[in-house]
C-alpha positions as YAML, in Angstrom:
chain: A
units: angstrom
residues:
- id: 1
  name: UNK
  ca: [98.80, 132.95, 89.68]
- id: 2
  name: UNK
  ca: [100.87, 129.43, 89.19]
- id: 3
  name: UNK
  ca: [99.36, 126.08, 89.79]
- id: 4
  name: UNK
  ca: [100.83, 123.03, 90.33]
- id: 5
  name: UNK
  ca: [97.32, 121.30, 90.78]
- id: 6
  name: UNK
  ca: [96.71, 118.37, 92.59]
- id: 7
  name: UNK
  ca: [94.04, 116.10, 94.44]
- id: 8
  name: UNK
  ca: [95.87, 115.64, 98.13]
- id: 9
  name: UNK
  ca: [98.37, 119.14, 97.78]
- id: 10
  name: UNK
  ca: [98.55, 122.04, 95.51]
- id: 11
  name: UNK
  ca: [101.13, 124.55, 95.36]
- id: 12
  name: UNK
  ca: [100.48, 127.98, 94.15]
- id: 13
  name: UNK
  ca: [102.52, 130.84, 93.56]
- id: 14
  name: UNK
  ca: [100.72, 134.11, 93.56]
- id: 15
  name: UNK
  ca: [102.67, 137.15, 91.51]
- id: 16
  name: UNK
  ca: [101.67, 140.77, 91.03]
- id: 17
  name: UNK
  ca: [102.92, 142.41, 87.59]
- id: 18
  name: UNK
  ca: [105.20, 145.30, 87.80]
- id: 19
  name: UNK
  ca: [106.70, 147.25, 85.06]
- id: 20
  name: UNK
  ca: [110.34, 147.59, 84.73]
- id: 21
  name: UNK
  ca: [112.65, 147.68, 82.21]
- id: 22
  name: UNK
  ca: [114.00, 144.46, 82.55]
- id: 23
  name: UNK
  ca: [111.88, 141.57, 81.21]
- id: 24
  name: UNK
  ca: [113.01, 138.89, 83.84]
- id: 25
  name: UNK
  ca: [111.11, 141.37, 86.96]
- id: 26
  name: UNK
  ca: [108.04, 141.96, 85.65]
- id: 27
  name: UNK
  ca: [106.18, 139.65, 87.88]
- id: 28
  name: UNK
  ca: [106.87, 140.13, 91.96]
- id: 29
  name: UNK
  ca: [105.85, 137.21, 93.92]
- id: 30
  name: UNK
  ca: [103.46, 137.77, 96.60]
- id: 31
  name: UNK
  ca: [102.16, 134.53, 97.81]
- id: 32
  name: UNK
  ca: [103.57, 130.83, 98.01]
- id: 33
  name: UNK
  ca: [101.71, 127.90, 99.68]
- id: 34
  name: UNK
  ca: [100.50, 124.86, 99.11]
- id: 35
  name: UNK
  ca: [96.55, 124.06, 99.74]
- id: 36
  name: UNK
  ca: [95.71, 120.56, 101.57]
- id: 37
  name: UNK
  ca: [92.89, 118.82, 101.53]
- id: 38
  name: UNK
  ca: [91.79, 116.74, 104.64]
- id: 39
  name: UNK
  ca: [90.81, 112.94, 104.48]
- id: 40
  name: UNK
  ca: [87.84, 111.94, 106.35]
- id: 41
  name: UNK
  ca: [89.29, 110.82, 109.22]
- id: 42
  name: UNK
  ca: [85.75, 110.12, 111.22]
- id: 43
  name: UNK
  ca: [84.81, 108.29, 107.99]
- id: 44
  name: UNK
  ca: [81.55, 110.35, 107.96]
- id: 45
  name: UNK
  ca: [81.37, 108.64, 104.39]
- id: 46
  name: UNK
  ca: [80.25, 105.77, 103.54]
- id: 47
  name: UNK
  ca: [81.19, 106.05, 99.64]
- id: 48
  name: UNK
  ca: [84.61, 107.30, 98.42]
- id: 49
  name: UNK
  ca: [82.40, 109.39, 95.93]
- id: 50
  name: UNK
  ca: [81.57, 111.69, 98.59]
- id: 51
  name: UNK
  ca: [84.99, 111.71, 99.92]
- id: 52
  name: UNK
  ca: [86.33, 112.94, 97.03]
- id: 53
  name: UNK
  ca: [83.03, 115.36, 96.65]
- id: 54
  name: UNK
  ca: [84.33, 117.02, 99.95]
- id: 55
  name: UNK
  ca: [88.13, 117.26, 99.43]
- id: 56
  name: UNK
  ca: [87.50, 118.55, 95.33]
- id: 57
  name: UNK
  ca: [84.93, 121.20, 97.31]
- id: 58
  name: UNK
  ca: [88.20, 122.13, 99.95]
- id: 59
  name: UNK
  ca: [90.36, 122.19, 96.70]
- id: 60
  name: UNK
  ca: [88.60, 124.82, 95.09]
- id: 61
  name: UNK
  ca: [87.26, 126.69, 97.84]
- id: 62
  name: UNK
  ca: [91.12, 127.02, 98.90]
- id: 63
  name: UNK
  ca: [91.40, 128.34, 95.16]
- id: 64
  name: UNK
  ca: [88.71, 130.86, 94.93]
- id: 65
  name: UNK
  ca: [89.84, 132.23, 98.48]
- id: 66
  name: UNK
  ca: [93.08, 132.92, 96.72]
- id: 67
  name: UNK
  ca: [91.50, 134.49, 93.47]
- id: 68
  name: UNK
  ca: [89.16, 136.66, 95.21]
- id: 69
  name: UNK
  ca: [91.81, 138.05, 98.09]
- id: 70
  name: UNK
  ca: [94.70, 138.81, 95.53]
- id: 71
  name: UNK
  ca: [92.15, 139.57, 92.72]
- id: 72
  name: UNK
  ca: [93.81, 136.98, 90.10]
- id: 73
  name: UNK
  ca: [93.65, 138.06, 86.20]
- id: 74
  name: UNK
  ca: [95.49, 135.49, 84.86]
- id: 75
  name: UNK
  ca: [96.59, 131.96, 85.85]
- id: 76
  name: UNK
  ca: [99.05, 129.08, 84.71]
- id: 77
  name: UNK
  ca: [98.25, 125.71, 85.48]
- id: 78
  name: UNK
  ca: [100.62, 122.90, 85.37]
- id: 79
  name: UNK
  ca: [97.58, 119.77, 84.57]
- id: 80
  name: UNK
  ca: [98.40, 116.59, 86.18]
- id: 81
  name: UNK
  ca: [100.29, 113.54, 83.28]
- id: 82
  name: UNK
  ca: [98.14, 110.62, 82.40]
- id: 83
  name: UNK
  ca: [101.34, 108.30, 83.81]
- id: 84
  name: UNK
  ca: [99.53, 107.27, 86.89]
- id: 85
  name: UNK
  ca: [100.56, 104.06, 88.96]
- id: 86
  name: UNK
  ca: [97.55, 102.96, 89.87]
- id: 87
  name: UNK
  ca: [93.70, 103.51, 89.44]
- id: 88
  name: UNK
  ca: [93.35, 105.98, 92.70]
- id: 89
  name: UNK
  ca: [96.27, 107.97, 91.34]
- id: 90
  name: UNK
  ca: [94.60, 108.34, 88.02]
- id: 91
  name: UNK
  ca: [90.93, 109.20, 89.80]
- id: 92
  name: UNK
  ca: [92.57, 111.65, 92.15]
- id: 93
  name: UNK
  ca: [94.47, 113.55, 88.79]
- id: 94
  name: UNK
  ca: [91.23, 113.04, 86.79]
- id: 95
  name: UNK
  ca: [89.41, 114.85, 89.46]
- id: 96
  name: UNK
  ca: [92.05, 117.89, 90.18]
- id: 97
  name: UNK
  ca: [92.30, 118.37, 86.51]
- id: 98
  name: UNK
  ca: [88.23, 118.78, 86.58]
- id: 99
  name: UNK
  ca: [88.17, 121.01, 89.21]
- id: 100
  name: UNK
  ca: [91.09, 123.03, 88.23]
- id: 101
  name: UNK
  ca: [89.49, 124.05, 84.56]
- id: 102
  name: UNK
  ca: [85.91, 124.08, 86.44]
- id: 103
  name: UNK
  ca: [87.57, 127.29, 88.90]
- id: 104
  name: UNK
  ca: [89.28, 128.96, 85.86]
- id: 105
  name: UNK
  ca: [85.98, 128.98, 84.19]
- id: 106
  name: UNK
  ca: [83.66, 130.00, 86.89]
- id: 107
  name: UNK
  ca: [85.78, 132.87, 87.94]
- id: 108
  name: UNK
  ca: [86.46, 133.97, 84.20]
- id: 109
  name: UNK
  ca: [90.43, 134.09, 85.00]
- id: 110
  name: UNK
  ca: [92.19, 133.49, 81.83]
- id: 111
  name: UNK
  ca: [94.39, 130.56, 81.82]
- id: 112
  name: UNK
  ca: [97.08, 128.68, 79.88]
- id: 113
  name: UNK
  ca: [97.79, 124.98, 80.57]
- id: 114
  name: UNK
  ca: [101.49, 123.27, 80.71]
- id: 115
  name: UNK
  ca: [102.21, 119.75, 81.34]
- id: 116
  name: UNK
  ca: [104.87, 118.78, 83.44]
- id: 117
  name: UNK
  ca: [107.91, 117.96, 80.68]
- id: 118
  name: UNK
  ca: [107.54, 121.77, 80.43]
- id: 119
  name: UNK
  ca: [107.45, 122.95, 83.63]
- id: 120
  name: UNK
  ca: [110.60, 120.37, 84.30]
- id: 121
  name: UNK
  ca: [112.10, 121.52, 81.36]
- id: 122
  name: UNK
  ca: [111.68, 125.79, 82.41]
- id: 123
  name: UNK
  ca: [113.15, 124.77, 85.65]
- id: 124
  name: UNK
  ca: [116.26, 122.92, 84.77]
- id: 125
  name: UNK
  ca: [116.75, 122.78, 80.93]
- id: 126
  name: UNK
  ca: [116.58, 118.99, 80.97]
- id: 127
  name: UNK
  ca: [113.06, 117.14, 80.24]
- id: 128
  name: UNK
  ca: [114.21, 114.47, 83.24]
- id: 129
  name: UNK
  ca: [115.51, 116.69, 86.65]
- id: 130
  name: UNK
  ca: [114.48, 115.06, 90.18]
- id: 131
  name: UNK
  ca: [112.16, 116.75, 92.61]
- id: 132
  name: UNK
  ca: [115.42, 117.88, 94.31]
- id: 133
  name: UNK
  ca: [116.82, 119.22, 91.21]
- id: 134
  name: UNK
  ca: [113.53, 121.55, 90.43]
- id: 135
  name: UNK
  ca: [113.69, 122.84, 94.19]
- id: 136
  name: UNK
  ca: [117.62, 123.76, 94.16]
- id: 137
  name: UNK
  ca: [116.72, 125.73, 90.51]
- id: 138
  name: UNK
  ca: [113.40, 127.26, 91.80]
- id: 139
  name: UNK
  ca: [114.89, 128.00, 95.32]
- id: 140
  name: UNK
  ca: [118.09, 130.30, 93.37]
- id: 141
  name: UNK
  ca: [115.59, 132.15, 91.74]
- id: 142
  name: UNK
  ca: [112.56, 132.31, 94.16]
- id: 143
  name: UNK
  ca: [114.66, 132.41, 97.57]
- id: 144
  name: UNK
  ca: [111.09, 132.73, 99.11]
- id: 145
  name: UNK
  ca: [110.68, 129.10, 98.39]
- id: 146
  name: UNK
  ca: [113.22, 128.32, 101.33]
- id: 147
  name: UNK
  ca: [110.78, 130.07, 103.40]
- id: 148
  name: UNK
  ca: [107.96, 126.78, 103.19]
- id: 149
  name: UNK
  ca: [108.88, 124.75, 105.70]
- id: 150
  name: UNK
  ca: [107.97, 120.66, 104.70]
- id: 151
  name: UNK
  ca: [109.96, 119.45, 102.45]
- id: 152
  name: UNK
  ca: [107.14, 117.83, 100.19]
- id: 153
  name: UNK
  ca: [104.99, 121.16, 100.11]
- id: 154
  name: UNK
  ca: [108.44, 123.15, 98.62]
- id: 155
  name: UNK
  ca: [108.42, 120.19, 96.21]
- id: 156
  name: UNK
  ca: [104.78, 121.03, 95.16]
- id: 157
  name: UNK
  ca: [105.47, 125.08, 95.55]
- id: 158
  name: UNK
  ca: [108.85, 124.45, 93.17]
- id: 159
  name: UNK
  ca: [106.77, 123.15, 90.46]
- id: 160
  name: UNK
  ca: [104.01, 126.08, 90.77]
- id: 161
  name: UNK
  ca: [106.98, 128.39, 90.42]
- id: 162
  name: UNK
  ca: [108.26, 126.12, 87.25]
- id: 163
  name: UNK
  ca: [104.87, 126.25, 86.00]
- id: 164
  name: UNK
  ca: [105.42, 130.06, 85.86]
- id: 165
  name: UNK
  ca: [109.08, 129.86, 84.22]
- id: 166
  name: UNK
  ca: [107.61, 127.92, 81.71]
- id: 167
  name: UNK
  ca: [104.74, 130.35, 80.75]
- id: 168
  name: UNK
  ca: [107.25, 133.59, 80.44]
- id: 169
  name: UNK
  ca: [107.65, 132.06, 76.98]
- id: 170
  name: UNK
  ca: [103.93, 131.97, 76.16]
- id: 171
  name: UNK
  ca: [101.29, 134.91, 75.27]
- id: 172
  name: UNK
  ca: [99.42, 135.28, 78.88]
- id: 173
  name: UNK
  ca: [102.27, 136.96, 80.86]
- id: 174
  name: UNK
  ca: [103.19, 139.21, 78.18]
- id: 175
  name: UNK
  ca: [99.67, 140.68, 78.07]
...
């Protein structure tokens, strides 16, 4: 499994090891999608702290349904940067990074982390690309990508799959 984790939107890529001769096809993707949380539109809340309670519970829940249906082993996790624009953005990638290592743990998946220079740089061979560029080199490997229909949830789904380019160099997928 490949994680692009986020507060609002997640993408995750879900791949099932095969063996064959060449190293590039050992993985098969099986699942792409993004996972959305829902603001509280009734404003049931009266705090954002329980706000953010209930869409970090939707996160993970929309996780562990994942895990448990495709029986995950091993995950990558692209963790969010600390470059955030504001203080929300910051509290919102403070919280997905909590709850992302807080899944991994509790379902005893192991997991390697990347930040996003390396997934950018896996993806395009440049430390810089845009959000198109990442899509167009995701979308001529994965052609599955072209399947997911808004534009921003390829955009998250693209970086779950570069999240995944960047760990064929590391020790988890070779296990």
């Amino acid at each position: 499994m490949a994680v692009d984790v986020g507060f609002a939107v997640s993408g995750v890529a879900v791949f099932e090891r095969v063996m064959e001769t060449d190293a590039n096809h050992w993985y098969r993707l099986r699942d792409l999608r993004c996972i959305r949380t829902l603001k509280d539109a009734a404003k049931r809340h009266r705090l954002r702290a329980d706000e953010d309670v209930d869409r970090v519970g939707q996160m993970a829940r929309g996780l562990l349904d994942l895990i448990l249906h495709y029986e995950v082993k091993r995950a990558v996790v692209e963790l969010p940067n600390a470059g955030a624009i504001n203080y929300n953005a910051c509290r919102a990638m403070s919280l997905a990074s909590g709850m992302i290592v807080a899944v991994m743990e509790a379902s005893g998946i192991a997991v390697e982390y990347y930040t996003p220079r390396q997934t950018r740089y896996a993806a395009c061979q440049k430390y810089d690309p845009s959000k198109k560029e990442i899509v167009a080199a995701m979308l001529a490997k994965y052609p599955e990508l072209g399947q997911v229909a808004l534009a921003i949830d390829r955009e998250n789904c693209a970086d779950a799959l570069a999240t995944f380019e960047a760990a064929r160099a590391g020790n988890l997928t070779r296990l």
